[in-house]
N, C-alpha and C positions, 0 to 999 in steps of 0.2 A: 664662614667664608673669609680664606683673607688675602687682598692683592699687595703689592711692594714693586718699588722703583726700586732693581736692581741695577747695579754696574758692570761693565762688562770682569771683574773681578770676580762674579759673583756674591757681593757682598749688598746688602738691603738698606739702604738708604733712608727709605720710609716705607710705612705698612698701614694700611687702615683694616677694619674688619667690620663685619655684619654676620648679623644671626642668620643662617640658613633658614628661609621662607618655604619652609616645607617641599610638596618633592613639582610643584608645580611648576614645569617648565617655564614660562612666559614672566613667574614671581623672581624665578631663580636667574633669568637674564636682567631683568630689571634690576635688580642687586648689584648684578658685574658692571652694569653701566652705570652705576652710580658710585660704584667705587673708585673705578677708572677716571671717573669724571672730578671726584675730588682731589685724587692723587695728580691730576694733570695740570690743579690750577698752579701749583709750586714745583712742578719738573715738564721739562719737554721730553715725553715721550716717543720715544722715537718705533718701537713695536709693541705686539701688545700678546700676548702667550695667557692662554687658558689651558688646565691642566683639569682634566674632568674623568670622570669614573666612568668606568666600563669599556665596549668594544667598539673600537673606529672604524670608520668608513676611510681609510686615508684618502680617499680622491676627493672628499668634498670637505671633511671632516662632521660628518653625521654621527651622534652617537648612537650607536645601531642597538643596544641594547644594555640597560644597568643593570644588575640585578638587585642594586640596593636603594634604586630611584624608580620612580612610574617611567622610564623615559623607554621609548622603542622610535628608532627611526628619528630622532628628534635633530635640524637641522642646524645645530648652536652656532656654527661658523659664521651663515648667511644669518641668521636673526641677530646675532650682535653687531655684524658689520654692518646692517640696516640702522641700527642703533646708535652707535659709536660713531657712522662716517668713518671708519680708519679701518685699516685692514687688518684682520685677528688670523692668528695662527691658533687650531684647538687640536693638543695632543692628550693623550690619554695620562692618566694624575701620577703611574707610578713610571711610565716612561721619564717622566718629569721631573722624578725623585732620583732614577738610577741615574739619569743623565748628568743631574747635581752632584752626584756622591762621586760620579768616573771623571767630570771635569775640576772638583774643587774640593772632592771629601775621601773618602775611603775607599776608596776604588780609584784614585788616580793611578795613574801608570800602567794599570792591568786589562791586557791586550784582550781576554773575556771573562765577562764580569757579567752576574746573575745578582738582580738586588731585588729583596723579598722585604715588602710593605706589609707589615701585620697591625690592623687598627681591628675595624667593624667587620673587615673580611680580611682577606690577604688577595694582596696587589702581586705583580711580577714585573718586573723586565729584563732582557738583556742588552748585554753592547759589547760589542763582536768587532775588534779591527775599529773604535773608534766612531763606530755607528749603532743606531737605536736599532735592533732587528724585531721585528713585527711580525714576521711569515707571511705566507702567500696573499693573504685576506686581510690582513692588519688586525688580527686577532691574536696572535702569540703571547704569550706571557701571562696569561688567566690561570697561574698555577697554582690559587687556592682551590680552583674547579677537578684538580685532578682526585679522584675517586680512592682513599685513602683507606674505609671501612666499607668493604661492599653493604650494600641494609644499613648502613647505620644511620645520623641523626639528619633531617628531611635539613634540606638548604634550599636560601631562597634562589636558587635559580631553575629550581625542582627536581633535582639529580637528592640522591641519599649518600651519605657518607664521604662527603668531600672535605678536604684537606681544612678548610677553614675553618667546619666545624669543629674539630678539635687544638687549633695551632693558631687561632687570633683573639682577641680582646670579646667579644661576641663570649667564643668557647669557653674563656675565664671566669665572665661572669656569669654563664649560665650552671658553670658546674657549681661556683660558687652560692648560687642561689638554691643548688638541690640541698645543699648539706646545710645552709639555713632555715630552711623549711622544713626540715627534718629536727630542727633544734638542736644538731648536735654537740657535744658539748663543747668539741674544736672550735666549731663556727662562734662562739660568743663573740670574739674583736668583731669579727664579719657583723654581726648582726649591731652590735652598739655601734658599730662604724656607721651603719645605714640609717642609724633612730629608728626601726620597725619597720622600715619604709623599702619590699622589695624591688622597688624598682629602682633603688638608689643603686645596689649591688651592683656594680658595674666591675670590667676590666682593669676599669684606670684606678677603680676603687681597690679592688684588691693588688694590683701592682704596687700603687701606694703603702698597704699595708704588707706585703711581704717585704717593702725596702724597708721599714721602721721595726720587721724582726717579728712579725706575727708569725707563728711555725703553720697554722694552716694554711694561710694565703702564701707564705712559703712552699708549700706541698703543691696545691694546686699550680703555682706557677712550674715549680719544676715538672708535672705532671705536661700542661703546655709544653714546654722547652723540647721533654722527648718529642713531642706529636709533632715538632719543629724540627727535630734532628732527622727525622722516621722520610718527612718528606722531603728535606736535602736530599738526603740520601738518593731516595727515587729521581729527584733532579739531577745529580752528580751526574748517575748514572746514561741520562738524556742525552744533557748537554755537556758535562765536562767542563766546568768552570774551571778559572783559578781560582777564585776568590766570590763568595757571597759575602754581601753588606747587607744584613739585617736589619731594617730602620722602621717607621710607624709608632704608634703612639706604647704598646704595648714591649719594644725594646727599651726602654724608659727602666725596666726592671734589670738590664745591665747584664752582669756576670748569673744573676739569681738564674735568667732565662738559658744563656746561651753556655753557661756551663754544662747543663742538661743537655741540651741538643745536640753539642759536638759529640759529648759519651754516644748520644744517638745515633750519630750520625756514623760514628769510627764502626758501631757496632753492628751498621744494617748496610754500609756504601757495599757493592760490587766488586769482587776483585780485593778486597782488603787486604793490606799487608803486602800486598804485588803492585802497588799501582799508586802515584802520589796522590794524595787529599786536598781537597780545596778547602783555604783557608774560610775559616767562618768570622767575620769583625761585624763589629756595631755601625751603626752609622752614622758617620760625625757632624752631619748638617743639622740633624733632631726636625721636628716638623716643618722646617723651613724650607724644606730639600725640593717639594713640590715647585712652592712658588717660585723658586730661584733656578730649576730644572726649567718650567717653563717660558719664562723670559727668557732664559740664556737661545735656548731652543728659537724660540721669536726670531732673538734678534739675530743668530745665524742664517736661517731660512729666509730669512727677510733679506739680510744681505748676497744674498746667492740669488734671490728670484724664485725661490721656490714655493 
């Protein structure tokens, strides 16, 4: 977990961090308010922005449902302002990111802009004319949930064959671990990378080692990158962007990933060849994007009343 005193520039000032306390609500506010509380002793905070996972309640800010936390229903807004005494603004983590990359990164200037978070799942959001768009229910933008392989690989939100399981860091390493387990002869970096240890085999692990030139973890990422291009695609098609910014921990692999995907993308969009393309760029914040999306956000809403 990590909070930062940013400036209205968007730029981080200070940062502290903590290990995530498991997925136990009440562990995981205790954290925030202890962060808060240190970064407050050497800045005056003037709002305060939580950037959390999953689907909001926009009227209260509940988070109504994670699928990668125990949390349902869980009321963060009012339990940290019980805590804190100050008033918290909690917007969902990848709103947080797109809103960073369209006010200060990769996506400035572009009047609709779709920014796809790929870590442990894949994140969404849009910004449409300058605003965060949500849909009816303040649910929009859950587009690793979009149904990519009918039957295919079981996701935790309980649905089969959703986008994230082939197209995030999760999907990386899990493919990366079949062809370890199998000994193949490909996978040796893989495996002396891990010390024997599968559970080491991670996304960021093999991202890592396709950028230092291993041709399997090369493979596998470009395999990801299509699965990435496959679902633009199906986006494009939606919403009609100009421009997706690609960002999360697993965009770290650069041109390895996104090269793949645009071939993807060119090859499966709607309309091809008759119709312009939305650009595909990286996103120039790197994992910063959350925390500095969410303050920014803060201190907007804060200054309007909302």
């Amino acid at each position: 977990m990590a909070a930062g005193v940013v400036d209205v520039h968007g730029r981080i000032l200070a940062e502290a961090r903590r290990a995530t306390p498991g997925q136990d609500p009440r562990a995981v506010e205790s954290v925030i308010t202890d962060l808060v509380r240190e970064l407050s002793h050497e800045y005056r905070i003037r709002s305060i922005g939580i950037g959390a996972a999953g689907w909001m309640d926009l009227s209260n800010s509940t988070v109504l449902f994670s699928p990668h936390l125990a949390w349902r229903n869980e009321p963060l807004r009012r339990n940290l302002e019980k805590l804190l005494r100050r008033r918290v603004t909690v917007v969902n983590d990848a709103d947080a990111a797109a809103w960073a990359e369209w006010r200060f990164g990769a996506g400035r200037g572009e009047s609709r802009l779709v920014c796809v978070t790929l870590g442990t799942g894949i994140g969404g959001a849009m910004i449409l004319g300058g605003r965060v768009e949500r849909g009816r229910y303040g649910v929009a933008g859950e587009f690793g949930h979009q149904i990519i392989v009918p039957q295919g690989h079981r996701c935790e939100c309980g649905n089969r064959g959703c986008w994230e399981q082939y197209a995030s860091g999760n999907a990386l390493g899990r493919e990366a671990r079949e062809i370890a387990a199998a000994n193949s002869p490909v996978a040796q970096a893989i495996i002396a990378a891990a010390t024997g240890d599968d559970e080491a085999i991670t996304g960021a692990l093999v991202t890592r080692l396709a950028m230092e030139g291993d041709p399997a973890s090369r493979e596998l990422v470009d395999d990801v990158g299509q699965w990435l291009g496959l679902g633009l695609a199906n986006l494009a098609a939606a919403l009609d962007p100009g421009t997706f910014v690609i960002g999360g921990g697993l965009s770290a692999a650069g041109e390895l990933l996104l090269d793949p995907a645009r071939r993807a993308f060119g090859r499966n969009l709607t309309g091809r060849g008759f119709r312009p393309a939305a650009r595909i760029e990286r996103a120039a914040l790197g994992p910063e994007a959350g925390l500095i999306g969410a303050a920014d956000l803060s201190r907007l809403l804060s200054r309007s009343g909302t």
